[in-house]
N, C-alpha and C positions, 0 to 999 in steps of 0.2 A: 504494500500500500504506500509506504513511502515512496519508494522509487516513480507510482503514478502521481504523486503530489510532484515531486520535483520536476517531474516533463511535464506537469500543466504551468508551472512555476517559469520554467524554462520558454516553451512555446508564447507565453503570453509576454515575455522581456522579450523575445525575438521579434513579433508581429508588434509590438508597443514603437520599438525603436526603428521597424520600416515605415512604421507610419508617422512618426516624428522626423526624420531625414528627408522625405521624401516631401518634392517638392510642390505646392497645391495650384499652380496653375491648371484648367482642367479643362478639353473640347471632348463635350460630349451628345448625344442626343439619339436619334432611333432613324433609322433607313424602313422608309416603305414604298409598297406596290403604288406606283402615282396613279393606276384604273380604280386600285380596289380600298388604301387606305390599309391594305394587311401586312403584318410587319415580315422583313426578308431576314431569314432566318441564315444564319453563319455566313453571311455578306462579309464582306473582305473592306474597309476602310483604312487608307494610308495617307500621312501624310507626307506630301511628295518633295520635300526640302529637305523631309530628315529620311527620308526611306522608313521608321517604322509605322505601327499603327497599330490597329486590334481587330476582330471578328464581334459580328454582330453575334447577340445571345438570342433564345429560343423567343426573346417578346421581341426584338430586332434594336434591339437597346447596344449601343458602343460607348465607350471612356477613354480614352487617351489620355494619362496623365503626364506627371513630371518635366511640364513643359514651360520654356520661357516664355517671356511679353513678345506681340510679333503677329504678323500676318502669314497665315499657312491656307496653304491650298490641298482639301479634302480629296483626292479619290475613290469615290466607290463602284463597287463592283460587284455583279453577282451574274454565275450561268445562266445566259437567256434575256439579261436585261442588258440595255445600252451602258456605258460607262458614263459617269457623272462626274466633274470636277464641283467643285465649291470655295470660294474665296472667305478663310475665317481670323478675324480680328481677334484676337486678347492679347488682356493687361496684366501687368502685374499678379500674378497670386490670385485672377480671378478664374470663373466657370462661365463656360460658355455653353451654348445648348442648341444646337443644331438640326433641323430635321433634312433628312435628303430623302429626295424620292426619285423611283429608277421606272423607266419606262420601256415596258417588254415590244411595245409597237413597232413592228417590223424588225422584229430583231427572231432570227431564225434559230434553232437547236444548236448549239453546236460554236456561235459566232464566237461568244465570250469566253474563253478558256480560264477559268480565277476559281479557285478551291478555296476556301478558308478553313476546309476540313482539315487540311495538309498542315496551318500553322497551329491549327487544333491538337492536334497528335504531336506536333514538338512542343510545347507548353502547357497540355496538361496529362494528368495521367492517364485518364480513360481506359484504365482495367474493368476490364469486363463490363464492358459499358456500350449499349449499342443503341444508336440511336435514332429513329424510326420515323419517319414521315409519311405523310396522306398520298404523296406518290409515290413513293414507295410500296404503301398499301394496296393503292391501285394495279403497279404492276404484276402483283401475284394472281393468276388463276383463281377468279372468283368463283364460289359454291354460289349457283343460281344468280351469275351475273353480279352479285352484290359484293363486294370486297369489304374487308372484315378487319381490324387488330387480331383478333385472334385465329386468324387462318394468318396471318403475316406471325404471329407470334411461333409457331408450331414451324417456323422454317428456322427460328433462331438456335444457336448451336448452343448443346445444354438444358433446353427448352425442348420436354416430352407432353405428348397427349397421349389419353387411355384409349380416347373413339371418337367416334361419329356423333356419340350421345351421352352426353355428361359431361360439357366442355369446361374442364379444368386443367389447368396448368401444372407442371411440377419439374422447379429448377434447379439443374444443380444437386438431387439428391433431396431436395427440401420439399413438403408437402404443402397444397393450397393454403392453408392458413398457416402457412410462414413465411406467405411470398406478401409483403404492405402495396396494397395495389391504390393509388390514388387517382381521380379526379381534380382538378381545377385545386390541390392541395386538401380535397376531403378522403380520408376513407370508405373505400366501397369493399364491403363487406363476400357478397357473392356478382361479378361484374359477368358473368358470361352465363348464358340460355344454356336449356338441357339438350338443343338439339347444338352438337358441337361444333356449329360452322359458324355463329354468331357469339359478340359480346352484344354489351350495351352501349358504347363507344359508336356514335356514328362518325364515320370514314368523315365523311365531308367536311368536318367542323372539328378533326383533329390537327394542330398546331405538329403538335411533338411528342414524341413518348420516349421518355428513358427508362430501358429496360437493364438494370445494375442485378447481374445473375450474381453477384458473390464480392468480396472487400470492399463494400461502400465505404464510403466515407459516415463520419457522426456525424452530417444534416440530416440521415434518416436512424428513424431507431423502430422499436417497438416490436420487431420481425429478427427471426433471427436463419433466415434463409437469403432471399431475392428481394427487390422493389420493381415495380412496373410503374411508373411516375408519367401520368398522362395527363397533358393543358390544351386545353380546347382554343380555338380562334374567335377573335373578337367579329360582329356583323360588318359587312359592306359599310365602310363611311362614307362613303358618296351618292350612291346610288341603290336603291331596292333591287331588291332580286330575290331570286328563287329557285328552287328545284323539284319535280316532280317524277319520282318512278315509280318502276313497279316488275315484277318477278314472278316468278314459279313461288318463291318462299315467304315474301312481304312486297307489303308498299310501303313508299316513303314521299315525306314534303320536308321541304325546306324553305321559311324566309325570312330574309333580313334585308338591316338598311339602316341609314343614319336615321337616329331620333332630333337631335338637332343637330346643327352646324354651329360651332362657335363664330367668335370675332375676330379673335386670332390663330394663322395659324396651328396645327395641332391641336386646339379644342372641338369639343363635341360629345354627340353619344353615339350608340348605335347599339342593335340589336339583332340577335339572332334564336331561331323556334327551329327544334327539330320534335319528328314525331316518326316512328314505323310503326307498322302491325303485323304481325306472320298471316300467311292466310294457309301454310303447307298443310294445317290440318284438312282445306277444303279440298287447293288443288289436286294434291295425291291422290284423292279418289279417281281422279283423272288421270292424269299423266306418270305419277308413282305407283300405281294401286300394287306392283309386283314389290315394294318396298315394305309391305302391311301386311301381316297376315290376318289382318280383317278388312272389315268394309269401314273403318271407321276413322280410315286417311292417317297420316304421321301422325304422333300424340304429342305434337307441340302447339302451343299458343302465347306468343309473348307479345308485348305492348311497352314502346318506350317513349319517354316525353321529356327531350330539357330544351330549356329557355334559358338564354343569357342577354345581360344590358352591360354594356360598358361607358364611361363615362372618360375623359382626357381633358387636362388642362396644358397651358401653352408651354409651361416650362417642363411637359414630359412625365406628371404624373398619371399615374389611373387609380380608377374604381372601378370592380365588377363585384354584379350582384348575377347570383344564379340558382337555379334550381332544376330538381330533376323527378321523375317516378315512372321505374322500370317496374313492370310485371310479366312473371313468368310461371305455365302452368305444365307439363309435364302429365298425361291422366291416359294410362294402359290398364284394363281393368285384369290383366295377368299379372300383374306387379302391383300397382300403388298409385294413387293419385296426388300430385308431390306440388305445391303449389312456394313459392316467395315474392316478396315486394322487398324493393329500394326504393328509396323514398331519403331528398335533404336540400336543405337550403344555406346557402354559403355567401361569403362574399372576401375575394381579395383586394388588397391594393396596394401600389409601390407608390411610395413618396420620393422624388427628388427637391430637396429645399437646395432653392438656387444659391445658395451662400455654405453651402456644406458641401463635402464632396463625400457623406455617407450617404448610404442610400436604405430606404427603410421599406421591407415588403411585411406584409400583413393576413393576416387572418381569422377568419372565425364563422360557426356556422351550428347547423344540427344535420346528422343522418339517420335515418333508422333499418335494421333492415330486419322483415317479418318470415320465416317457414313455418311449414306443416306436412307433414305426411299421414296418408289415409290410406291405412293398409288392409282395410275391411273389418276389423274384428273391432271397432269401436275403442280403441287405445287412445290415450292421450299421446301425441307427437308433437311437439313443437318447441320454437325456440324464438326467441326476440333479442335484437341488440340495437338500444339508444347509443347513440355520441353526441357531445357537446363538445367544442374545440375553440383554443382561442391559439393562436399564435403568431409571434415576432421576431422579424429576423433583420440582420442591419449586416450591410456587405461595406468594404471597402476595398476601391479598386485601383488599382499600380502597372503601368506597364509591364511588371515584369513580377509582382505579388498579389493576390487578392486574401483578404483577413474577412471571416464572416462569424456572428455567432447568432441566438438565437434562444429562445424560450418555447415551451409551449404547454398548454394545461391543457388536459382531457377527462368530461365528465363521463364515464361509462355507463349503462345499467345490462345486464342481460337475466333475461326469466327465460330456462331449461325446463321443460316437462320431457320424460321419455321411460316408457311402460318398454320393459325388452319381452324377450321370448319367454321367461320365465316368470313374467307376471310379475318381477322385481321390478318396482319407479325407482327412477335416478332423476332428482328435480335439483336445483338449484336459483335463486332469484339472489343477486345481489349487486349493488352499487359501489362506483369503484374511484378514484382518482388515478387520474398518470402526469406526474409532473415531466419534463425535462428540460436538459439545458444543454448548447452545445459551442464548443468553441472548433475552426477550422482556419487552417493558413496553409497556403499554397505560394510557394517562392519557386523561379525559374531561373537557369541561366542557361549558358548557351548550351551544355550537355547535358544539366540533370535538372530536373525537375523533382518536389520533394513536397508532399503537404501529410503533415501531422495534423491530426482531430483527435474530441473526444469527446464522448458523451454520457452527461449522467442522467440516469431516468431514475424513481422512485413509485414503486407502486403502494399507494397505499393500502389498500383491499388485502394485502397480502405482509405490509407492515416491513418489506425489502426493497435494497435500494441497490444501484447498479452501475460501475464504475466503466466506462467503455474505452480505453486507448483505441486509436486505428493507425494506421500510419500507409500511403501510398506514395510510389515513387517513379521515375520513368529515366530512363538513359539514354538519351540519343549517342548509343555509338558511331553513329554514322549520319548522314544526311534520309539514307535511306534506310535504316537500321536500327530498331528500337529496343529496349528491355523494361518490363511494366512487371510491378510486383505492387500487391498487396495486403494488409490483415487487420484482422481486428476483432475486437470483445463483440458480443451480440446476446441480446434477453430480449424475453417476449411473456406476456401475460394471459397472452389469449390461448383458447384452447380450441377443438374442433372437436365434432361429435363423431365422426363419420367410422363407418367400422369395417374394417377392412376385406371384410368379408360378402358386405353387399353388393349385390350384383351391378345395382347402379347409384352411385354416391352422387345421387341428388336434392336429398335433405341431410343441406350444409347446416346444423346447429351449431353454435359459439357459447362458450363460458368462458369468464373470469378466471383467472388463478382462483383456485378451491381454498375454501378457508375448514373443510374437514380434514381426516387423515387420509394421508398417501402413501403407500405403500414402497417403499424402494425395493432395490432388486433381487436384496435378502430375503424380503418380507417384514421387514421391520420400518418403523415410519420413517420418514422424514423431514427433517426443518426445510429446506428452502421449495419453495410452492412456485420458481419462476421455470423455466425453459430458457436454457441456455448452448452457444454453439460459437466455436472459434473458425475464421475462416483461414486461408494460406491461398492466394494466388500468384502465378509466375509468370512471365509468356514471353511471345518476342511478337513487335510487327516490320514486316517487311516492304516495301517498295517496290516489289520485282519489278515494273514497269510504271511509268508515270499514270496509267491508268488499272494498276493492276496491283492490288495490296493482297499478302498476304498473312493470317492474323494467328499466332499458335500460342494458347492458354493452359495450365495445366494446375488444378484445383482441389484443395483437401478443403471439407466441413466435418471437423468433428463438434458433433451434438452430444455435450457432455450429462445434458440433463432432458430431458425428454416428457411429458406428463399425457398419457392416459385416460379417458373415460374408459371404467371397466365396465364395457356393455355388458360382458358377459358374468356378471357376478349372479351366483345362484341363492344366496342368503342375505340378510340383512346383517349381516355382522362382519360381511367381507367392506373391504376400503371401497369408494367410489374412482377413485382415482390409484394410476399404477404408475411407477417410472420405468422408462425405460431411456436405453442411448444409442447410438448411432454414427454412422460415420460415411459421407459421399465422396469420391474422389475420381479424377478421370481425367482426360487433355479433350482438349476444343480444337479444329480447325475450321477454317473458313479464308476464302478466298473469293475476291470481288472485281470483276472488271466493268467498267462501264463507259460510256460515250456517249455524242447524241443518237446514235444508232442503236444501240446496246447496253442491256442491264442484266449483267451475269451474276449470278452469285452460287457457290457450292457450297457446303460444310456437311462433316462430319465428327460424330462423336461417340466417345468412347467411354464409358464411367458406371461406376457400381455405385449402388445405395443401400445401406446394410442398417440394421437393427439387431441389438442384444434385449429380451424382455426378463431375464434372468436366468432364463433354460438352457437358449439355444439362440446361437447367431441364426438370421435368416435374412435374404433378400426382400425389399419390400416389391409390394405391389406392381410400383411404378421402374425397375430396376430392368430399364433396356441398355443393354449393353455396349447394343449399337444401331446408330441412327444417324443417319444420311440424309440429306436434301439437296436439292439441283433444284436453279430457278433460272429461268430465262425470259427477257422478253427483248424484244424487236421492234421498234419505229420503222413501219414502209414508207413515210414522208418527213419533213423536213419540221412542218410543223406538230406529228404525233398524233395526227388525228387519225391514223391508221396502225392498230399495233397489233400484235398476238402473244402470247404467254406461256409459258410450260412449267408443270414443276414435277416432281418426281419424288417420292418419299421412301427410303426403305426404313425400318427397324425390324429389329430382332423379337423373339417372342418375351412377352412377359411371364413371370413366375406366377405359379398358383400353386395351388394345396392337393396334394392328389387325394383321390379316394379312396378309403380302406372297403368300404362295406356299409349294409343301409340296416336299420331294425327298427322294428315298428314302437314305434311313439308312445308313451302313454298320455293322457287328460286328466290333469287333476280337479277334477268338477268339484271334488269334496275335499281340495286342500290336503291335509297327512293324513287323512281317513281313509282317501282314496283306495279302493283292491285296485291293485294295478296287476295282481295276477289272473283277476277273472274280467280284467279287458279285453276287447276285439274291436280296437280301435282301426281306422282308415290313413292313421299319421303318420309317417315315413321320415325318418330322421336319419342323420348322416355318419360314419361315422371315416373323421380324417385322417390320413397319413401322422403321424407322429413328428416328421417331417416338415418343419413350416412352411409354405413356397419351397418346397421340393422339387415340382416340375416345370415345364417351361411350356408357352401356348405357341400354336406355328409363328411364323416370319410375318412381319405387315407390309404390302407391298400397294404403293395409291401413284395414279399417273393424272394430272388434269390441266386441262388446255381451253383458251381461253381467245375468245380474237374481240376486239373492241375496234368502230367506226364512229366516228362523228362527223355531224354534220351543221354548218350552220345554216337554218333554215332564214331567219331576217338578219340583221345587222344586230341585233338585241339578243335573239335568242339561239339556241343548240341543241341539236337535237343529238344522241348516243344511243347505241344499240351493243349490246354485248353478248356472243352468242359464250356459253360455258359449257363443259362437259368433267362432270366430277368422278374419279376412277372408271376413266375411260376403257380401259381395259378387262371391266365389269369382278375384278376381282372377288374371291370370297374369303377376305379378311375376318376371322372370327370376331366376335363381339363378347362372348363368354357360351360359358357349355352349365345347360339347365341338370341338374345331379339330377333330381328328383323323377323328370320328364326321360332324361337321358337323348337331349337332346340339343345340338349345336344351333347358338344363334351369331348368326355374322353382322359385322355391318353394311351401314347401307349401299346400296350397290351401286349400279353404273345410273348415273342423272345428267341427263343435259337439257339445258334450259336456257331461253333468251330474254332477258331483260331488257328494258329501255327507259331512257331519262331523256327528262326536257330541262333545261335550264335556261332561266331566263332573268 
């Protein structure tokens, strides 16, 4: 403990005295789209007297600092837009605030050759960190025309899915509720539909997502796996618009537009509504019905709705207020009827005070999110989780250091009800606190890069508190030749219900750290009630070709503490809660070429995920070995309005439990009275391999293609067509094998489908 007192002691004399040295002249402000008012994301700004400059961030915000009195001429720059110069005056020791805007009008694919991704990668660390945009989303092979995050998410290296149906994620080794999945800076609790080719994230109105599979940094906590950190885009400032499709699978609208127009420059508001609805439970009856083996179409049904208002002042602050309510129902009357809501309302904002050269982002909001399962027998199933959030973060930026720290309070509540097989309830309802705090600094020079964090969280519900060093670093051995490591402490409070044994993990229930007894892995209790896990990442990136990166990661998670709902307790005198630990490790590659022509990308990946529950090591669930993707797509013109797509998926099979043998059931209708030797009961019970995930299920093999045309039908409007074809190949990928039936179910088979959008 000492030693982490003297590197917070340490770290803050360091980042104290860059920030006292350094010198406060300051050109800053935000580059955007001059049609749309939407900000250009890792835009490239220089100034052209001194040759340096900086890279726009994900709101399209730049800083230049450390600079004398004097007149400088801006260059910026982004693929696709014309180049911009700008004439900028400052004084002495003052700030200055800039807007540039770049204009794509007659500027072809191809024209502007300027990366900012390239000074990105020498200056910061970006371990395992990949970062994901709306065209990028688009160029993957859309399921029913509609492109998705999480059909884009499933191609990232590290990044496993179980199926077609029950779309969850699992990275790295680490299970859905260890992966901190954000919105606009809120958590979302369960973000992706049970049928697995959709989230709730609409494609159109996603800014950016950082997807951090392993050694984040202490701006995030609370997880002690992954982050998925997703910001939405502000509406049209200048002009209203809109969008209209529609699919095999949903419809969708889209509209927005400035609310007002300021006085000056950069002020205003403006607004954006999205909404979908699935309609696959109807179409199918039509065009899937070989996808059902009833008349009763897919058993999906989900419904999403967010609104966002943003508000700007001249000197480059904002306000966003936003909200959302996703619903998703799941209803097979051979399984279970599984229904959840999200449901929350937020609002961020950054302040720049024209006389400071800190910068102050903001938050605070509620989310809830509702399950239930209805498995026929009249049980109580369900789970509830409130948030309340407040948080503040304050950046400070340096040409060549950035120092951030931040705060943040969270009011939890979650109410657990769950009757198992045995007619045992495991309930829980309790309210919680989560404070924390973080401090981050990030210093560069011409070879090494180096940012130490750390973070402290304290839970109170559970009365333990959590000290977090991190530490990330990067080596430019070369111009083209990189080395990126890095680690860190990780706790989490939350827990998941789900059991590894059901068929389809689609009632996600959440609890609190338990404030009953826990069982550890002796049998005997014990004191700490958090989940805890250390990461180690290492890698290199490579240059091969100025268009051609290639990226090799290679990853330990030990989860030193792990917690349990014991679904399966058969008395009341057993613990509710079990420990167990674990350990995920593996190498990443990927490899990406692209141009205006072409957008390549491969990876493959290698990695085990393992679990000790006190008996016996076993493979979990999700423990694919190996998993492979190939993506391709191709611009036939100059401007993109003609393209096509391929992607290609292998993995290995996953582990399950084999089967010893079956015996008939008893019913204890009269509780310990019961004759269960003069039964002749109908009930079929199982009985397992001794073996945990013993066997392994065949190979997963998905190929889907994808061709997209647009068209502009007026001067205002766009018409798009997108023809899809999902496992083209009609593959019979299992889904899982019914014991009881004795009978294989696959996923869903071969679909193709033509979608079409108007935008106007």
């Amino acid at each position: 403990m000492h030693r982490i007192y003297s590197f917070l002691l340490v770290l803050v004399i360091v980042c104290m005295s860059q920030i006292l040295l350094a010198q406060d002249a300051i050109i800053r402000g935000h580059v955007y789209d001059e049609a749309t008012g939407e900000p250009i994301l890792y835009g490239t700004v220089l100034i052209e007297e001194l040759g340096t400059g900086a890279s726009t961030d994900d709101q399209g915000f730049y800083s230049i600092n450390e600079l004398e009195a004097g007149t400088y001429t801006l260059v910026v720059s982004y693929i696709g837009y014309a180049e911009k110069s700008v004439s900028v005056t400052i004084r002495e020791n003052g700030i200055v605030y800039q807007i540039v805007n770049l204009s794509s009008e007659g500027v072809k694919l191809g024209v502007v050759n300027i990366s900012a991704q390239t000074g990105q990668a020498k200056t910061e660390v970006q371990i395992s960190k990949l970062q994901v945009t709306a065209k990028q989303i688009k160029a993957l092979p859309s399921t029913g025309g509609e492109p998705d995050l999480l059909q884009y998410l499933q191609v990232l290296p590290g990044v496993v899915t179980t199926g077609d149906q029950g779309g969850q994620i699992f990275i790295r080794g680490g299970s859905p509720v260890q992966n901190l999945i954000m919105l606009d800076g809120m958590t979302v609790y369960n973000p992706f539909h049970s049928i697995g080719f959709f989230s709730i994230f609409e494609t159109e109105i996603i800014r950016s997502a950082d997807v951090l599979t392993g050694g984040f940094n202490a701006e995030y906590g609370g997880r002690i796996s992954a982050v998925v950190d997703i910001k939405t885009r502000e509406g049209n400032k200048k002009k209203f618009g809109g969008q209209l499709s529609a699919s095999p699978f949903m419809v969708k609208a889209l509209a927005e537009g400035p609310i007002f127009k300021g006085k000056k420059e950069g002020s205003g508001g403006s607004f954006v509504i999205t909404g979908k609805k699935s309609i696959i439970d109807r179409t199918s009856k039509a065009l899937y019905s070989y996808a059902t083996d009833t008349d009763d179409g897919l058993p999906f049904d989900f419904t999403d709705l967010y609104g966002k208002a943003s508000f700007y002042t001249a000197n480059g602050s904002q306000f966003d207020f936003f909200g959302f309510n996703f619903n998703d129902e799941f209803f097979d009357p051979a399984i279970a009827n599984i229904g959840w809501t999200n449901r929350g309302l937020g609002s961020n904002f950054r302040l720049l005070p024209p006389s400071s050269s800190l910068i102050i982002n903001g938050k605070f909001g509620f989310s809830a999110y509702d399950t239930a399962i209805d498995q026929g027998d009249g049980l109580p199933r369900d789970s509830g989780i409130d948030e309340y959030f407040l948080g503040l973060d304050f950046n400070y930026f340096a040409n060549t250091f950035e120092f951030d720290y931040g705060v943040e309070v969270k009011s939890i509540r979650t109410d657990f009800n769950f009757v198992n097989q045995f007619n045992v309830n495991l309930s829980q309802f309790q309210n919680s606190t989560e404070l924390s705090a973080y401090l981050k600094f990030r210093k560069s020079w011409d070879r090494l890069v180096l940012e130490p964090s750390v973070r402290f969280q304290y839970y109170a519900a559970v009365s333990e508190s959590s000290i977090e060093p991190r530490l990330g670093l990067k080596l430019n051995i070369t111009d083209k030749l990189r080395f990126k490591a890095a680690g860190g402490v990780y706790s989490q409070n939350l827990l998941a219900t789900n059991n590894e044994r059901d068929v389809i993990n689609l009632f996600n229930g959440f609890l609190s750290g338990p404030q009953s007894e826990i069982t550890d892995l002796d049998g005997s209790p014990t004191d700490s009630r958090l989940q805890f896990s250390n990461h180690a990442v290492a890698g290199f990136e490579i240059d091969v070709l100025p268009r051609l990166t290639l990226n090799i990661e290679g990853y330990f998670k030990d989860f030193t503490q792990l917690i349990v709902v014991n679904r399966n307790k058969i008395s009341r005198a057993e613990a509710n809660f079990v420990v167990e630990t674990g350990d995920a490790y593996g190498v990443d590659f990927s490899a990406k070429y692209t141009n205006p022509k072409w957008y390549v990308w491969g990876t493959y990946s290698y990695g085990f995920a393992n679990r000790f529950d006190g008996q016996q090591d076993f493979p979990t669930l999700f423990d694919r070995r190996h998993n492979m993707n190939f993506l391709a797509s191709y611009n036939f013109d100059e401007d993109g309005d003609f393209s096509a797509s391929i992607r290609y998926n292998f993995g290995s099979g996953f582990p399950f439990t084999l089967t010893q043998g079956f015996y008939q059931g008893a019913v204890f209708e009269d509780g310990v009275d019961t004759d269960i030797f003069s039964q002749n009961t109908d009930v079929i019970d199982v009985i397992y391999d001794e073996t945990r995930n013993g066997g392994r299920l065949p190979n997963y093999h998905r190929l889907d293609v994808s061709v997209t045309k647009k068209w502009d039908i007026v001067s205002f409007a766009e018409f798009e067509t997108v023809f899809s074809v999902t496992n083209v190949a009609n593959r019979n990928n299992i889904f899982y094998f019914d014991r009881i039936r004795y009978e294989r179910v696959d996923q869903l088979p071969i679909i193709p489908s033509l979608g079409a959008k108007l935008k106007f």
